[in-house]
PDB file of the backbone (N, CA, C, O) and the ligand in Angstrom, with CONECT records:
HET     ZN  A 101       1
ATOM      1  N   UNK A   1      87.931 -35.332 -49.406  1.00  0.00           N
ATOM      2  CA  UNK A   1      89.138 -35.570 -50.157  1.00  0.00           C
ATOM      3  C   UNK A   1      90.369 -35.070 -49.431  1.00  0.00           C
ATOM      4  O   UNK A   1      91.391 -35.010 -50.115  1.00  0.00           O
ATOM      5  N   UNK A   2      90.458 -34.640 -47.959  1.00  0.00           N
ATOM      6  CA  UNK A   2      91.224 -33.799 -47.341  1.00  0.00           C
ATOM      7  C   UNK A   2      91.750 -34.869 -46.341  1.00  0.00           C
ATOM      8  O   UNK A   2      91.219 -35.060 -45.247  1.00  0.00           O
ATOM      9  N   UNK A   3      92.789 -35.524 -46.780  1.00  0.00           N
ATOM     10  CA  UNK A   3      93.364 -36.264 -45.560  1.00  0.00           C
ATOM     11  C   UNK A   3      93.575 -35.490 -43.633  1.00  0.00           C
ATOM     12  O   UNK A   3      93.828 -35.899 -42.500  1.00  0.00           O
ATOM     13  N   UNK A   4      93.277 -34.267 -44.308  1.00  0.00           N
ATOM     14  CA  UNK A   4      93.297 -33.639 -42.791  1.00  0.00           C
ATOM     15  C   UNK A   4      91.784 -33.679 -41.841  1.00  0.00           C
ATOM     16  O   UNK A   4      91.567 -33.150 -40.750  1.00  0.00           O
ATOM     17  N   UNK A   5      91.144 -34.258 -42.442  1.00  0.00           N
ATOM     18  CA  UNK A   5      89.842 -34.636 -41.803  1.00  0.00           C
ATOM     19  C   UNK A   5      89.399 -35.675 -40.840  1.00  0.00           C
ATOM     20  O   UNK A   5      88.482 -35.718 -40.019  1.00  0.00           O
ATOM     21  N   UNK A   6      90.642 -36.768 -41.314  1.00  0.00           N
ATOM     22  CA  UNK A   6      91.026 -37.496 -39.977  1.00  0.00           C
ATOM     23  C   UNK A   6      91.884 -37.404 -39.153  1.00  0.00           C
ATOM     24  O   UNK A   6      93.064 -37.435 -39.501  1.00  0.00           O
ATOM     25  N   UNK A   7      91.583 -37.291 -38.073  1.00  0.00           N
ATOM     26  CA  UNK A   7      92.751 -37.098 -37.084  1.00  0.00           C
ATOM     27  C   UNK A   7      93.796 -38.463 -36.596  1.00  0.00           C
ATOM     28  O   UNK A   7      93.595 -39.675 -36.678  1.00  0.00           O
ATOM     29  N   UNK A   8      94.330 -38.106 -36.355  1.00  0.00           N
ATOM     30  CA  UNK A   8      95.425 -39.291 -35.954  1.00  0.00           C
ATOM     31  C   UNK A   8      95.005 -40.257 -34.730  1.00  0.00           C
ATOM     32  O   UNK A   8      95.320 -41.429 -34.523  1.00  0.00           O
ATOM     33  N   UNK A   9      94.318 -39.516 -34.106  1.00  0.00           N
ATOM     34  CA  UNK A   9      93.929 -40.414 -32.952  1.00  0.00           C
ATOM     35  C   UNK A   9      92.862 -41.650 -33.128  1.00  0.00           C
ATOM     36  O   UNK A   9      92.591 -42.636 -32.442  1.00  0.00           O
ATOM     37  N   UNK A  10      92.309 -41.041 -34.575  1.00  0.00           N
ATOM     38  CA  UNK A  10      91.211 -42.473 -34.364  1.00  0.00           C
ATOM     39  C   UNK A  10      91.658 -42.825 -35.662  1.00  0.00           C
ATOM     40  O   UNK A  10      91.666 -42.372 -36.807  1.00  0.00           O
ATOM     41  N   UNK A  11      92.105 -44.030 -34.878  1.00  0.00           N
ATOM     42  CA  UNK A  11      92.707 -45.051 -36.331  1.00  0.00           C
ATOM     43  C   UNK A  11      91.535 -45.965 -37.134  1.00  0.00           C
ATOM     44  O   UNK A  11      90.517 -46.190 -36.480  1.00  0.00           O
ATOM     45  N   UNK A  12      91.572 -46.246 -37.843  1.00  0.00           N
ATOM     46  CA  UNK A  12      90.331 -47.199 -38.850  1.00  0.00           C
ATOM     47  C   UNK A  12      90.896 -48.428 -38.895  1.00  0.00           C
ATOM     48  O   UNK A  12      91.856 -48.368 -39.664  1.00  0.00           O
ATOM     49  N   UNK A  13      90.783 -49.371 -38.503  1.00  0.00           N
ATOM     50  CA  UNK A  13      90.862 -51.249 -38.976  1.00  0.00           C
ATOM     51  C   UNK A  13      89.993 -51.254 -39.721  1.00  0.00           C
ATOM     52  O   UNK A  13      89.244 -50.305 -39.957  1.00  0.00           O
ATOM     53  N   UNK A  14      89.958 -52.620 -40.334  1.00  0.00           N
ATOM     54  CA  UNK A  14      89.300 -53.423 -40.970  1.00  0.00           C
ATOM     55  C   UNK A  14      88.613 -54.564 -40.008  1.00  0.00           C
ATOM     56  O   UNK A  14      89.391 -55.266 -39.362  1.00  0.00           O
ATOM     57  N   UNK A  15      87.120 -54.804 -39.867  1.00  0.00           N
ATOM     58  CA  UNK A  15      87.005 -55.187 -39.317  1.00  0.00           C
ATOM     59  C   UNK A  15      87.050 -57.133 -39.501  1.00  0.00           C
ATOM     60  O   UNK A  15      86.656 -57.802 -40.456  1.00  0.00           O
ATOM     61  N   UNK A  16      87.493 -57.459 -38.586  1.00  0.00           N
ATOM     62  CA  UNK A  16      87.991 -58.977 -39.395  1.00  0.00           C
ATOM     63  C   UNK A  16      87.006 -60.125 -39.823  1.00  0.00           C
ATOM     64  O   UNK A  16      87.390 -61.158 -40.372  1.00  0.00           O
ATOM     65  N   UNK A  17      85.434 -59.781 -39.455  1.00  0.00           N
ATOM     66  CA  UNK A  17      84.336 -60.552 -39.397  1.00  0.00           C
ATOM     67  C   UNK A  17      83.855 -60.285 -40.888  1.00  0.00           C
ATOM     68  O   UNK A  17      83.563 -61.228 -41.624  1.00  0.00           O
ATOM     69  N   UNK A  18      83.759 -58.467 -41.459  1.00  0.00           N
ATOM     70  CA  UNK A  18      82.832 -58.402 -42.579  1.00  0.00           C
ATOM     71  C   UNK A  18      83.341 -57.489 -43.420  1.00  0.00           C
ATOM     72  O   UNK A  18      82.984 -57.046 -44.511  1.00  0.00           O
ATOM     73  N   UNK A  19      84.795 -57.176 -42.260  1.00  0.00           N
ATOM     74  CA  UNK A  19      85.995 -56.264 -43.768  1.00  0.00           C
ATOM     75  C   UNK A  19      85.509 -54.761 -43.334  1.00  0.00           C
ATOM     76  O   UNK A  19      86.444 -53.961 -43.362  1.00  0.00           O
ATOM     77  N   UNK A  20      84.405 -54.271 -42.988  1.00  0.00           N
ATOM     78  CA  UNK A  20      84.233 -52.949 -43.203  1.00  0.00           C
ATOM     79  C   UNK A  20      84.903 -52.312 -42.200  1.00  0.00           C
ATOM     80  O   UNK A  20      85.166 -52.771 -41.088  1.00  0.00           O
ATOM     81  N   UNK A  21      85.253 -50.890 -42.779  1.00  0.00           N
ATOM     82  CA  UNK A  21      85.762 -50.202 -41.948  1.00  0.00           C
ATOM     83  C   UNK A  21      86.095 -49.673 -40.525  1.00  0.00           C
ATOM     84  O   UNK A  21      86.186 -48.474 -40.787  1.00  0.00           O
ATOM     85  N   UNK A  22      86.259 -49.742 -39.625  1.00  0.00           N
ATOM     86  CA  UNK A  22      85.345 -49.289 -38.254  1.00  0.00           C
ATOM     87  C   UNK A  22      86.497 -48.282 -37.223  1.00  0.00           C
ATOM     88  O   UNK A  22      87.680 -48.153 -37.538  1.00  0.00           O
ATOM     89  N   UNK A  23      86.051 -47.813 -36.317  1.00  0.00           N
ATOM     90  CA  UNK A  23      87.058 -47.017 -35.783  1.00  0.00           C
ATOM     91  C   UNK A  23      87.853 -48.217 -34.525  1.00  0.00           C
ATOM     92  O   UNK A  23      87.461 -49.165 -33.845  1.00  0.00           O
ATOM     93  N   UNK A  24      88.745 -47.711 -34.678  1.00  0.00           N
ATOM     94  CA  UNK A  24      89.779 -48.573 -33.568  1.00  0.00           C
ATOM     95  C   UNK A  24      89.845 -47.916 -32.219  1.00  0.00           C
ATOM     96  O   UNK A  24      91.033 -47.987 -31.906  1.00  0.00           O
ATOM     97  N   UNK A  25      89.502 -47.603 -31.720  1.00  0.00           N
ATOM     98  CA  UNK A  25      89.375 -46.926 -30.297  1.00  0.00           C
ATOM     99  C   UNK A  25      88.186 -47.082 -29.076  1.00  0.00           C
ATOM    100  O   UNK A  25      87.176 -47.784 -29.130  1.00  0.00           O
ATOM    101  N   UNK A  26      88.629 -46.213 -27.977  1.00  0.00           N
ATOM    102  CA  UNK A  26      87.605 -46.716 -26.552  1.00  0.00           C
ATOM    103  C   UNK A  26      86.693 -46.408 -26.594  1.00  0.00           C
ATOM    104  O   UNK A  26      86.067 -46.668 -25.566  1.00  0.00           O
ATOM    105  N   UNK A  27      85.641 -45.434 -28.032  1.00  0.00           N
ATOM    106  CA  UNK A  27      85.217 -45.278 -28.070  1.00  0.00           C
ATOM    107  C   UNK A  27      83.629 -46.079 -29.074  1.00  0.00           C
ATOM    108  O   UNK A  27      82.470 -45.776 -29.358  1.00  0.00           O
ATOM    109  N   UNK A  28      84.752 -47.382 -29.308  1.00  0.00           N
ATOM    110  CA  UNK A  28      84.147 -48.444 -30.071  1.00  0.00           C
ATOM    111  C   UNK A  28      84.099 -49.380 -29.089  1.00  0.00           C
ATOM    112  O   UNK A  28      85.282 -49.694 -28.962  1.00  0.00           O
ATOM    113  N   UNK A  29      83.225 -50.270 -28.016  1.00  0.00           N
ATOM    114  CA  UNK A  29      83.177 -51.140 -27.435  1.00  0.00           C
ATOM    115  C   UNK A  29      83.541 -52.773 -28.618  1.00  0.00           C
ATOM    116  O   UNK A  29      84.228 -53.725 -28.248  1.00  0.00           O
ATOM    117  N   UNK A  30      83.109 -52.699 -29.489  1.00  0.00           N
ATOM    118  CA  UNK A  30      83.013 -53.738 -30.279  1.00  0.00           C
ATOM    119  C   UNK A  30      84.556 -54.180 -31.589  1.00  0.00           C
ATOM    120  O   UNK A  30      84.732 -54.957 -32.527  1.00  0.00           O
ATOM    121  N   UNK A  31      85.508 -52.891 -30.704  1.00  0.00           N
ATOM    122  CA  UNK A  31      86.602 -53.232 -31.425  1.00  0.00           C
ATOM    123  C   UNK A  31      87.348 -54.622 -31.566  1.00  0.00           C
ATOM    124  O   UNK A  31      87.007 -55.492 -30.766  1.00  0.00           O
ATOM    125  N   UNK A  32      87.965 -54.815 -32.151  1.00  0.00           N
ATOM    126  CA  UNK A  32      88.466 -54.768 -33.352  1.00  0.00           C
ATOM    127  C   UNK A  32      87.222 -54.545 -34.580  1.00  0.00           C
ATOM    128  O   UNK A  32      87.308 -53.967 -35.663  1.00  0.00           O
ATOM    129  N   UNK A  33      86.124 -55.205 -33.976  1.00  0.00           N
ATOM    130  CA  UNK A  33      85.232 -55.424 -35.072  1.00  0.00           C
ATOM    131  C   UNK A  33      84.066 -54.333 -34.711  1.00  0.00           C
ATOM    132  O   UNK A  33      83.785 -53.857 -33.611  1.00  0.00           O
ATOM    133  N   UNK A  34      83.503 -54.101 -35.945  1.00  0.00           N
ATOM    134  CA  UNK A  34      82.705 -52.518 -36.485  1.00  0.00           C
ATOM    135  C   UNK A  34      80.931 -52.649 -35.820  1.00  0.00           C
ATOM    136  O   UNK A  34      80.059 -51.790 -35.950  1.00  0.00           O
ATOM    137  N   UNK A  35      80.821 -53.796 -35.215  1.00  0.00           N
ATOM    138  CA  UNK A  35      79.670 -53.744 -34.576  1.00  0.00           C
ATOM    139  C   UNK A  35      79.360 -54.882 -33.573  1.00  0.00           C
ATOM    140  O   UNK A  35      80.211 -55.769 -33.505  1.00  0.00           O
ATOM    141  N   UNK A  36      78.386 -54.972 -32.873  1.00  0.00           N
ATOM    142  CA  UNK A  36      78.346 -56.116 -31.683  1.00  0.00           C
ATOM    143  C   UNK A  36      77.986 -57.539 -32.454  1.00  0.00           C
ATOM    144  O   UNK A  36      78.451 -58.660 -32.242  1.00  0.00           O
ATOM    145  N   UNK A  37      77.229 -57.208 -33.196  1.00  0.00           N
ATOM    146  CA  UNK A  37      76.923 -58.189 -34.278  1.00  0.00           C
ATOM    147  C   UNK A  37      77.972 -58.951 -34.685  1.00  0.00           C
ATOM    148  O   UNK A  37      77.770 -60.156 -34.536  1.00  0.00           O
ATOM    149  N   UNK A  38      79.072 -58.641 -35.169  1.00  0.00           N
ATOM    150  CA  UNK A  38      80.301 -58.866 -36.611  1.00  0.00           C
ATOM    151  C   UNK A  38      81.112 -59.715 -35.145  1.00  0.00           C
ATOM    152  O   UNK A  38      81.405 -60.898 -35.317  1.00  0.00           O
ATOM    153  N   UNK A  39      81.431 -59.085 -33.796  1.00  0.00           N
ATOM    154  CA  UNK A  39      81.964 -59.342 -32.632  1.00  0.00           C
ATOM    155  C   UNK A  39      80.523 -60.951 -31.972  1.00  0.00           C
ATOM    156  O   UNK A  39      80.883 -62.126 -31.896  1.00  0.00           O
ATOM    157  N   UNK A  40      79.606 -60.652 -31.755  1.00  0.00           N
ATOM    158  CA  UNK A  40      79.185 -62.087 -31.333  1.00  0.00           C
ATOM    159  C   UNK A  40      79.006 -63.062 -32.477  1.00  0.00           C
ATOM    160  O   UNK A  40      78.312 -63.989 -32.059  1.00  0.00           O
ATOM    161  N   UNK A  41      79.410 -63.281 -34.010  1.00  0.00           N
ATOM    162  CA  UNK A  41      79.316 -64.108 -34.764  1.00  0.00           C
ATOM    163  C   UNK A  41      80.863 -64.408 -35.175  1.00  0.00           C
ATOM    164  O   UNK A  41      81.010 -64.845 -36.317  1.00  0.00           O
ATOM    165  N   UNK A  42      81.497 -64.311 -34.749  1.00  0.00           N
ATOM    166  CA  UNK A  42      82.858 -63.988 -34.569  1.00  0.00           C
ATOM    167  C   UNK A  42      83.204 -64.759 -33.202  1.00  0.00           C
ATOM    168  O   UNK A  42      84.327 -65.261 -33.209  1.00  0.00           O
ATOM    169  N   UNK A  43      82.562 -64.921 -32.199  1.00  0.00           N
ATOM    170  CA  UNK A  43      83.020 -65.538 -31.005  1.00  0.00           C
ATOM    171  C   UNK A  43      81.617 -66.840 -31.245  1.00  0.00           C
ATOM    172  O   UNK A  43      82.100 -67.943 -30.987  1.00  0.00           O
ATOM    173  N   UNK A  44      80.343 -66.943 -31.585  1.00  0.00           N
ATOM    174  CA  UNK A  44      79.575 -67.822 -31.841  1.00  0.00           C
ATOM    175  C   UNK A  44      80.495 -68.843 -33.165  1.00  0.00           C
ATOM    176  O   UNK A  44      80.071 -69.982 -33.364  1.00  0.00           O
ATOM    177  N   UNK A  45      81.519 -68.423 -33.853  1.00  0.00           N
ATOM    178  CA  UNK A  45      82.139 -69.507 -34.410  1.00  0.00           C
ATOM    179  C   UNK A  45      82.942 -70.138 -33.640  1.00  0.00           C
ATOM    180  O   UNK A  45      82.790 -71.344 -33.444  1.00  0.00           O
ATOM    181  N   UNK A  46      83.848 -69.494 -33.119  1.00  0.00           N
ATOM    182  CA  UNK A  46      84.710 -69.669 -31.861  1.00  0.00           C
ATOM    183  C   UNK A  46      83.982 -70.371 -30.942  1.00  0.00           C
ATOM    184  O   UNK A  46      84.545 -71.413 -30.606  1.00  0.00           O
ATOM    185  N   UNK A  47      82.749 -70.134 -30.330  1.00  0.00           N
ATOM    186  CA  UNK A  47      82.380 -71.002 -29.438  1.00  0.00           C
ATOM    187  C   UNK A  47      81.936 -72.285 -30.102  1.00  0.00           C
ATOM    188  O   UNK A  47      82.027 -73.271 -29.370  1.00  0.00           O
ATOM    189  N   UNK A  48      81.526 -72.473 -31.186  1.00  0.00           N
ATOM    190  CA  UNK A  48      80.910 -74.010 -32.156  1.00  0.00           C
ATOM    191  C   UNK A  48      82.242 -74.507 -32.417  1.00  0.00           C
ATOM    192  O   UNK A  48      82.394 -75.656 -32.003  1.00  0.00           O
ATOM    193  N   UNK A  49      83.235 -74.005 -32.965  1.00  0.00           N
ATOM    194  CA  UNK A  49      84.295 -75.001 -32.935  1.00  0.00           C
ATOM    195  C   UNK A  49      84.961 -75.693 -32.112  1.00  0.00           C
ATOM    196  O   UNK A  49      85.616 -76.688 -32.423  1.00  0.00           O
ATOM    197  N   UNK A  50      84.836 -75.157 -30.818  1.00  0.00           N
ATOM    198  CA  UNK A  50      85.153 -75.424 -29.644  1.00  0.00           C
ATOM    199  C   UNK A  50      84.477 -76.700 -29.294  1.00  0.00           C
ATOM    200  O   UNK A  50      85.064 -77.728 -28.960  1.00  0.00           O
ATOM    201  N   UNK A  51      83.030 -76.525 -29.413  1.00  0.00           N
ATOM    202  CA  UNK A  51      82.174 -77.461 -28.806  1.00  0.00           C
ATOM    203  C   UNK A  51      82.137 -78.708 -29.724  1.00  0.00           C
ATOM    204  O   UNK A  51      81.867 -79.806 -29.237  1.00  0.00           O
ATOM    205  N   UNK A  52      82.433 -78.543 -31.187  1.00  0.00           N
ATOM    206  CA  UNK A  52      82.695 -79.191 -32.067  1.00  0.00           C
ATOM    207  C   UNK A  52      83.506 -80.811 -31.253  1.00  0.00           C
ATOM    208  O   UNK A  52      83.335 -82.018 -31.078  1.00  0.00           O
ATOM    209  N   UNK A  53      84.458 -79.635 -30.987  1.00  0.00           N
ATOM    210  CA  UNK A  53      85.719 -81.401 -30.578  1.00  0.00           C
ATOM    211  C   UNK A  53      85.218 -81.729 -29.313  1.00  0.00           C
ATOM    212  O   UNK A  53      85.963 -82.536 -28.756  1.00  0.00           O
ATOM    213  N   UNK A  54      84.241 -81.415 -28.645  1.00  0.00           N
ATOM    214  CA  UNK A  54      83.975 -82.179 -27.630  1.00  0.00           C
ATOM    215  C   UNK A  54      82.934 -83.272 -27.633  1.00  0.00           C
ATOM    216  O   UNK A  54      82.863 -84.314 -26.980  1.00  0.00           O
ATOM    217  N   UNK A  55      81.898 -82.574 -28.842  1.00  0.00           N
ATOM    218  CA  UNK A  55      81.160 -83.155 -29.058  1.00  0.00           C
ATOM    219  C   UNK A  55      80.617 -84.321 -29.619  1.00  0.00           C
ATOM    220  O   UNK A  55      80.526 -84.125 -30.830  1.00  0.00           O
ATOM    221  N   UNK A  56      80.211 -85.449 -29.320  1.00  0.00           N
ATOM    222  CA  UNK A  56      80.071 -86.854 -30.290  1.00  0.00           C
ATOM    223  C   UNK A  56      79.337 -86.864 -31.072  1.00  0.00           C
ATOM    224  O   UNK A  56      78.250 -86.289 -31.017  1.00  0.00           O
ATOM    225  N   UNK A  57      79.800 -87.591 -32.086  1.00  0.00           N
ATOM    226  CA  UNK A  57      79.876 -87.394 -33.662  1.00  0.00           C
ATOM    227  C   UNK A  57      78.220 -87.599 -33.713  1.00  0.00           C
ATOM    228  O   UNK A  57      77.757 -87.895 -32.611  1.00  0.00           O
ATOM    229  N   UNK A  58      77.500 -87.522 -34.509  1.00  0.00           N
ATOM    230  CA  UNK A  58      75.617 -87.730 -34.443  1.00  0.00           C
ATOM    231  C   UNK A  58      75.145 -89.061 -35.056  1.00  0.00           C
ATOM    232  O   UNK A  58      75.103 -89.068 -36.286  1.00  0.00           O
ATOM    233  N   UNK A  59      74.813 -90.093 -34.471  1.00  0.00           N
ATOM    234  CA  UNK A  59      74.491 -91.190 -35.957  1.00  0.00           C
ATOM    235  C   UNK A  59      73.859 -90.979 -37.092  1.00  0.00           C
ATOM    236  O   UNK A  59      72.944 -90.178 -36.900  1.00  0.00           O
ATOM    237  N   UNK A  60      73.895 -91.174 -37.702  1.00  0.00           N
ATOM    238  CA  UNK A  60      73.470 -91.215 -39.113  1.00  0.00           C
ATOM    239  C   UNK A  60      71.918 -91.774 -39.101  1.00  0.00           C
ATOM    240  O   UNK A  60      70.907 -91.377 -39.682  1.00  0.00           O
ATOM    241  N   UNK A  61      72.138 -92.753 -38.284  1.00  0.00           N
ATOM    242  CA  UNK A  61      70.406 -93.606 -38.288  1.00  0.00           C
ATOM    243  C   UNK A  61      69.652 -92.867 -38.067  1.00  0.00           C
ATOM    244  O   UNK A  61      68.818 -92.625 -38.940  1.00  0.00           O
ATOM    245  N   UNK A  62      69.615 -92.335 -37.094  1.00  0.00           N
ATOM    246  CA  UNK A  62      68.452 -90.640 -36.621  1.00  0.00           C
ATOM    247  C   UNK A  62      68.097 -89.944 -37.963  1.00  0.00           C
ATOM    248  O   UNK A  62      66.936 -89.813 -38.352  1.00  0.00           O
ATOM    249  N   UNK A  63      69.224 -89.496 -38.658  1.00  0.00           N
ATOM    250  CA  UNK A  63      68.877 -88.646 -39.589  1.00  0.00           C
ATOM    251  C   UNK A  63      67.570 -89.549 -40.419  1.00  0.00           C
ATOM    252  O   UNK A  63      66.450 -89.086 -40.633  1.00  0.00           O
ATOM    253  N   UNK A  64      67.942 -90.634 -40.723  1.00  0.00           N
ATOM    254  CA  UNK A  64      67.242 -91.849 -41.949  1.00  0.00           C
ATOM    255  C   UNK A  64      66.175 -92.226 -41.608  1.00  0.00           C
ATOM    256  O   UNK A  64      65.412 -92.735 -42.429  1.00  0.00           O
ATOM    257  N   UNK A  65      65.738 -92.027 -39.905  1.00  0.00           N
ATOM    258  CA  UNK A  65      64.486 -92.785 -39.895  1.00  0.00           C
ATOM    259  C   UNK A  65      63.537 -91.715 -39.390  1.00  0.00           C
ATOM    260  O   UNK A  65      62.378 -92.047 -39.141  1.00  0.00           O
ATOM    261  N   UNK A  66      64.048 -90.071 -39.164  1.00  0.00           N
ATOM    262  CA  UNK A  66      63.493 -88.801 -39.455  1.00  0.00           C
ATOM    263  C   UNK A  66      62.802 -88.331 -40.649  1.00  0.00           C
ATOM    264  O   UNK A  66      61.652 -87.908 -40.764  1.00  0.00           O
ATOM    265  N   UNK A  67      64.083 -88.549 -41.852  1.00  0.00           N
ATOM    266  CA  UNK A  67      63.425 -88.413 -43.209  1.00  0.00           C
ATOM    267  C   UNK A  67      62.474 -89.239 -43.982  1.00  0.00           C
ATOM    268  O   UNK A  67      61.825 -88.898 -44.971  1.00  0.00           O
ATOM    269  N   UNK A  68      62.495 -90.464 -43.331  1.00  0.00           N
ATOM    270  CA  UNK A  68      61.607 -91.657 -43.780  1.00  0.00           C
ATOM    271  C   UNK A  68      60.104 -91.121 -43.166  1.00  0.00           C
ATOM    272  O   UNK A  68      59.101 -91.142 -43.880  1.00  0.00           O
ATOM    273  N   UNK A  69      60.082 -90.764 -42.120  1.00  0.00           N
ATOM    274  CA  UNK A  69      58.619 -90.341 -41.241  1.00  0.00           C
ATOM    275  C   UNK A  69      58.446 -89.081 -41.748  1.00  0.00           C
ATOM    276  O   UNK A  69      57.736 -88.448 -40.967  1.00  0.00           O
ATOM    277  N   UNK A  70      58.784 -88.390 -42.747  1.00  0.00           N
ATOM    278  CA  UNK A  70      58.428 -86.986 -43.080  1.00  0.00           C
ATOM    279  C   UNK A  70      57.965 -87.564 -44.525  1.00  0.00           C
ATOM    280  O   UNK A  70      56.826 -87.261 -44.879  1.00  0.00           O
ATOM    281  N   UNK A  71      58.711 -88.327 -45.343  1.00  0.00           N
ATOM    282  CA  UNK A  71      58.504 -88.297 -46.502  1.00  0.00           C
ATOM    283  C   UNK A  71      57.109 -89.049 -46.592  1.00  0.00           C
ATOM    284  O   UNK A  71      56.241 -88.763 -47.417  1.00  0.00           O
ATOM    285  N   UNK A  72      56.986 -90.256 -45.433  1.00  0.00           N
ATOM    286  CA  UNK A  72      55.853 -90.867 -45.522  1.00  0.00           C
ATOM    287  C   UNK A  72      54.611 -90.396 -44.754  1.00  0.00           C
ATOM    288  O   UNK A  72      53.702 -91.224 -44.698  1.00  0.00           O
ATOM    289  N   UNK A  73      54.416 -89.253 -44.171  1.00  0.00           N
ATOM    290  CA  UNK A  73      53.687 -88.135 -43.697  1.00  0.00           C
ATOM    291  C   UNK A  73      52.755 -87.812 -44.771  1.00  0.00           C
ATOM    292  O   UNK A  73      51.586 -88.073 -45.057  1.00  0.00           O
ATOM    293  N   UNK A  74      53.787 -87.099 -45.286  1.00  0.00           N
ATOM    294  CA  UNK A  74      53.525 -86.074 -46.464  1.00  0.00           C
ATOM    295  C   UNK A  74      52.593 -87.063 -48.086  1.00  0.00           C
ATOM    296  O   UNK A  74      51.652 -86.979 -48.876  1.00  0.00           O
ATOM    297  N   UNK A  75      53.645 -87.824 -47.722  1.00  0.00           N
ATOM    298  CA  UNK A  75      52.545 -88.831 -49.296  1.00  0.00           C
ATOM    299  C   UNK A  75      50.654 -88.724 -49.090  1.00  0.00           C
ATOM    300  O   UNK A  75      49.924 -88.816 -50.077  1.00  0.00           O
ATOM    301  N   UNK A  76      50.055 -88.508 -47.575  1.00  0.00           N
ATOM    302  CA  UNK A  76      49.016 -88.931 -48.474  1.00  0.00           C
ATOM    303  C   UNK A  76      48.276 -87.409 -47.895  1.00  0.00           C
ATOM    304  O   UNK A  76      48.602 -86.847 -46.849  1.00  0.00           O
ATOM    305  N   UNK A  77      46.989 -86.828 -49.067  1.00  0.00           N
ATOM    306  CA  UNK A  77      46.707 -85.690 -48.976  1.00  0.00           C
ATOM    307  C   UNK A  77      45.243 -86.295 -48.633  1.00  0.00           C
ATOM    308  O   UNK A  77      44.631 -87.279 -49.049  1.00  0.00           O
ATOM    309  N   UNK A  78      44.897 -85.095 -47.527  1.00  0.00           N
ATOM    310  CA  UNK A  78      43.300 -85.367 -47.151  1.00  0.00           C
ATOM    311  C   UNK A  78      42.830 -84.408 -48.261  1.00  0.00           C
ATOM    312  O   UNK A  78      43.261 -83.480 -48.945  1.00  0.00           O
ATOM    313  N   UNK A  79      41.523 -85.259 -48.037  1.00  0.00           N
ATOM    314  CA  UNK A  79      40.592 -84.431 -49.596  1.00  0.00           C
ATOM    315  C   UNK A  79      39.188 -83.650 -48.818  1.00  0.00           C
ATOM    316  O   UNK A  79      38.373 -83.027 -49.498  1.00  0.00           O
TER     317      UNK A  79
HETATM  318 ZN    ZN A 101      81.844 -56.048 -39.183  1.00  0.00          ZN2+
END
């Protein structure tokens, strides 16, 4: 309850991936953000959006004649 318990030098952010607290300094490799985790899902969006606009759009037909060979798989049960 003693604001004198933190020192001035290590400042606290918020970390921008999951909000929690984390220390702001050289002693945090994963700054801004509170762990390596919160920091590579944080640049793994960054890298998918990226690849997003480069990427061509997927046909639709693939999807339809995937789900057709699963659904008709599955219909018949060995006894
Ligand atoms: Zn985090």
């Amino acid at each position: 309850m003693d604001s004198k318990q933190t020192p001035a030098s290590s400042r606290q952010v918020r970390c921008p991936q999951c909000g929690a607290l984390t220390v702001y300094s050289t002693s945090n490799p994963w700054r801004p953000f509170c762990s390596e985790r919160c920091k590579s899902i944080d640049f793994g969006a960054w890298a998918s959006e990226s690849y997003r606009v480069e990427a061509k759009p997927e046909p639709t037909d693939f999807d339809d004649a995937q789900a057709l060979d699963l659904s008709g798989g599955q219909a018949s049960k060995p006894h």
